[in-house]
C-alpha positions in Angstrom: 0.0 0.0 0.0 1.6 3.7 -0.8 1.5 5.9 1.9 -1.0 8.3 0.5 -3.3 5.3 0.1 -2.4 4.3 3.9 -2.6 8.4 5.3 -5.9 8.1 3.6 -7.2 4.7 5.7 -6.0 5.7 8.6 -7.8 9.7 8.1 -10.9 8.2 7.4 -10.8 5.4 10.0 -10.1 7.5 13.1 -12.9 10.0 11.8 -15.5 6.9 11.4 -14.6 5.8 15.0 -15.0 8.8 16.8 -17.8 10.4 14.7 -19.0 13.9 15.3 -21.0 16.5 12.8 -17.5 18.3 12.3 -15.6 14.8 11.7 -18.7 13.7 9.4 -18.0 16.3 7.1 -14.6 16.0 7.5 -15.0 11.9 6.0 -17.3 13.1 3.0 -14.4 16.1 1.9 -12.2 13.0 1.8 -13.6 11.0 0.0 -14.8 13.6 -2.3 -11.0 14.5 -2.8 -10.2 10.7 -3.2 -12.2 11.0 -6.2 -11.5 13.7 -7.5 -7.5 12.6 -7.4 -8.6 9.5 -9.2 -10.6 11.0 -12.2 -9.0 10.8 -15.2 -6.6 13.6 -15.9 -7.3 15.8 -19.3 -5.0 15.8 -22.4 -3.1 18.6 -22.9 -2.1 19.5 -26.2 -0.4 22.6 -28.2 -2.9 23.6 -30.9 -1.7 20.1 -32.5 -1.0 16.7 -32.3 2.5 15.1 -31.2 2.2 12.6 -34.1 -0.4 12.2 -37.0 -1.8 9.2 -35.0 -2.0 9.6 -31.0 -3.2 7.1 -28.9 -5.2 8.8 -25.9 -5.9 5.4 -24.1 -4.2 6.7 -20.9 -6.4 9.5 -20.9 -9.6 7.5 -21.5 -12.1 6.0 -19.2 -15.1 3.8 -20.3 -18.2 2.7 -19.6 -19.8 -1.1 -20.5 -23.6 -0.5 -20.8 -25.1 -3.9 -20.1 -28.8 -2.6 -19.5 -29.6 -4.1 -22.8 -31.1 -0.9 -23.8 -29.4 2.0 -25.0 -29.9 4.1 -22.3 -29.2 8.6 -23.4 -26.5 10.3 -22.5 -27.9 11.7 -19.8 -28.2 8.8 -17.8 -24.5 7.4 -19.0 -22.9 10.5 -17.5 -23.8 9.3 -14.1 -22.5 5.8 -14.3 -18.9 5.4 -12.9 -16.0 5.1 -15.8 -13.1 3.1 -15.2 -9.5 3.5 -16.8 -9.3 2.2 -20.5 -6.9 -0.3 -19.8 -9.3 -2.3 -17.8 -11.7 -2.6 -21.2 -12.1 -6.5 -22.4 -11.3 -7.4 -25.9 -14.3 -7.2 -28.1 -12.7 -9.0 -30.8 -15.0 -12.5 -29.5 -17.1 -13.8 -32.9 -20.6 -13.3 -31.0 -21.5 -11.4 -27.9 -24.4 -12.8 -25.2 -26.3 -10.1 -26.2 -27.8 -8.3 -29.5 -26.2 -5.1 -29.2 -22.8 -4.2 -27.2 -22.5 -0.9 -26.3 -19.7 1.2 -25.2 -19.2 4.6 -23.7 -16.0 6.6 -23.9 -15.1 9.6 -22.4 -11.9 12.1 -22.5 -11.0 15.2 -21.9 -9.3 17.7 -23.7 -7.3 21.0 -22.9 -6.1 23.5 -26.2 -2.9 25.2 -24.4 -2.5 27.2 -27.2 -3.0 31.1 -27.2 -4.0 31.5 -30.9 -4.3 28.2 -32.8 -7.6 25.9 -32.4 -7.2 22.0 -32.3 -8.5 20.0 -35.2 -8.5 16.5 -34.5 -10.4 13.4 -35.5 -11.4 10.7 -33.0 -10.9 7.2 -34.0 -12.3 4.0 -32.2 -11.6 2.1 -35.5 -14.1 0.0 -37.6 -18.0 -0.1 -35.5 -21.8 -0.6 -36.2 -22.5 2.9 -35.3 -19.9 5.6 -33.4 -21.8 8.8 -32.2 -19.1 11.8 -30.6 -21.1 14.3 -27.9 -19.0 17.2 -26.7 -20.6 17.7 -23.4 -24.5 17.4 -24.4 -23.7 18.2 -28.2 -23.8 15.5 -30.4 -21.0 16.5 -33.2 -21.5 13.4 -35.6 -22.0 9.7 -36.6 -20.2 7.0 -38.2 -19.9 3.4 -38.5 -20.0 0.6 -40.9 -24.8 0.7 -40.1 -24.6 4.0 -41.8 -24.1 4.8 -45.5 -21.1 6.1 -47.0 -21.1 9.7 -46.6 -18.7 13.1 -47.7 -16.7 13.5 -44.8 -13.2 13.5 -44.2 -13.0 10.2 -42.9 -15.1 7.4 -42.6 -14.3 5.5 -39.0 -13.7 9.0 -37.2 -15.0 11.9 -36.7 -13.7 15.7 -36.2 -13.8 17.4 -33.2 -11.9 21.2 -32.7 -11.4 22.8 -29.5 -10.6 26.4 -29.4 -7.3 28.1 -28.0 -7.3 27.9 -23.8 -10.3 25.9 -23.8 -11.4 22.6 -22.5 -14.0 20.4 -22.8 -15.3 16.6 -21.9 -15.8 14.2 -24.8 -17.6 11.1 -25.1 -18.1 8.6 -27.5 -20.6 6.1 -28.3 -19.6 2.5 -29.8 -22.4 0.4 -30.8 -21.8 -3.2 -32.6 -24.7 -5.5 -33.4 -23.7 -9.3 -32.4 -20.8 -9.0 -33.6 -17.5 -6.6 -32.9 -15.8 -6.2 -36.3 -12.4 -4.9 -34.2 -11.2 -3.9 -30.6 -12.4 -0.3 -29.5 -9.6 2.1 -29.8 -9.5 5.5 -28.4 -6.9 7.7 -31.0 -6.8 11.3 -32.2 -5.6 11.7 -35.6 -4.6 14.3 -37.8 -6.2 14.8 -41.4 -3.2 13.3 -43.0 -3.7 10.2 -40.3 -6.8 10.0 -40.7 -6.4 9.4 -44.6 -3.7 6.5 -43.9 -6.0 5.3 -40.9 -8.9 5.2 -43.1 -6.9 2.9 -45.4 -6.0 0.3 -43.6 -9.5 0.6 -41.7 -11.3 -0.5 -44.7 -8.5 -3.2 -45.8 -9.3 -4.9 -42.4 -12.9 -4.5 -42.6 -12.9 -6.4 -46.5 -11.0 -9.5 -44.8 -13.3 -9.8 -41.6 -16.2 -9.5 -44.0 -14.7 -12.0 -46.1 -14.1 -14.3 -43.4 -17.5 -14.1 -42.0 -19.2 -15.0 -45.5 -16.7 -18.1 -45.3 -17.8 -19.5 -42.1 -21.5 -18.8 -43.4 -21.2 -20.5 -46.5 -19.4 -23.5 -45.1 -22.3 -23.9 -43.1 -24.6 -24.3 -45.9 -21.9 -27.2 -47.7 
C-alpha cells in the first residue's frame, strides 16, 4: 500500500470511529478528494498533435452498458468510468447479447494562445460511433450507416478552441458482432487518410471471413 493510500485509511478510520457533525463532514471532503485525485486527468495539447496518430488510451475512461437498452447520454454520464486499460477485448465472434454498447469519455485541454485543435477521434471500424462534446452531439459513423462526404469514414472531427477545455464522449455500438477492438486515438487529417486505409483493408478481410464461415455452413 503507498502511503498516500495508507494516510488516507488511517484519516478516514479515526474520523469513522470517533464520529461527530464536524468529523462527518470532515469523511465526506475525503472522500470527495479521493475522487476527485482518481478521475481521469485531461490531455493537454499545443494547438496540434505530437504525431499524425496519437493514442489517448491513458487518458480514456469507459463505460460497458449492459442494460440491454441504450440508455441517453444523460443517464450514461452518471455511471462510474473506469481506466481504458481495464476494457475487455471485443474481438470475440458473437456477444451474449444483441447489441454491445460502449461509452468513452476524454478530456481535452487547447494550451495554445491562438491556434484551435482540429483532430479526428478514432475508435476504428464499428456498427455505429456517435461523438457528444458535453451534451452536443458532433456526428456519426460506422459501418450501419451509409457512406457519406466527410473527411474520414471511422472517425470523426472534433476542434477545440485556443485555452479551452472540454469533456468528450463517445458512443460505440456493434450489433452481435465486434468487427475490431475499440480504440480511443486522435488523428490528424493526414492520419486519418492512412488510418482510413487500412481501416477498410481490415474491414474487406473480416467481411470475407464471416461470409466463409457462413457458406461453409450451408456445404
Amino acid at each position: 500500500m503507498s502511503r498516500q493510500s495508507w494516510t488516507t485509511n488511517s484519516i478516514c478510520l479515526t474520523l469513522f470511529i470517533h464520529p461527530t457533525p464536524m468529523r462527518l463532514l470532515l469523511l465526506v471532503a475525503v472522500f470527495s478528494l479521493s475522487s476527485l485525485a482518481l478521475a481521469q486527468a485531461p490531455l493537454s495539447l499545443p494547438g496540434k498533435l505530437p504525431t499524425d496518430q496519437f493514442d489517448i488510451g491513458p487518458y480514456t475512461e469507459f463505460y460497458q452498458d449492459l442494460s440491454e437498452d441504450i440508455l441517453p447520454l444523460s443517464d450514461i454520464m452518471t455511471k462510474d468510468f473506469r481506466p481504458f486499460r481495464e476494457k475487455r477485448n471485443e474481438r470475440a465472434t458473437f456477444a451474449e447479447q444483441s447489441i454491445m454498447v460502449t461509452w468513452l469519455r476524454f478530456t481535452l485541454r487547447n494550451t495554445h494562445p491562438q491556434d484551435t485543435l482540429h483532430v479526428l477521434h478514432q475508435t476504428i471500424v464499428h456498427g455505429l460511433i456517435t461523438l457528444y462534446e458535453n451534451n452536443t452531439c458532433l456526428g456519426q459513423t460506422g459501418i450501419s450507416l451509409p457512406p457519406q462526404r466527410r473527411v474520414s469514414r471511422f472517425a470523426l472531427p472534433l476542434s477545440l478552441p485556443p485555452l479551452t477545455e472540454r469533456t468528450y464522449y463517445v458512443q460505440v455500438v456493434d450489433y452481435i458482432w465486434s468487427p475490431s477492438v475499440i480504440y480511443s486515438k486522435l488523428l490528424s487529417i493526414r492520419g486519418s487518410y492512412e488510418l482510413d486505409y487500412l481501416s477498410q483493408w481490415h474491414m474487406n478481410v473480416q467481411l470475407a471471413v464471416v461470409g466463409l464461415l457462413a457458406g461453409g455452413c450451408f456445404l
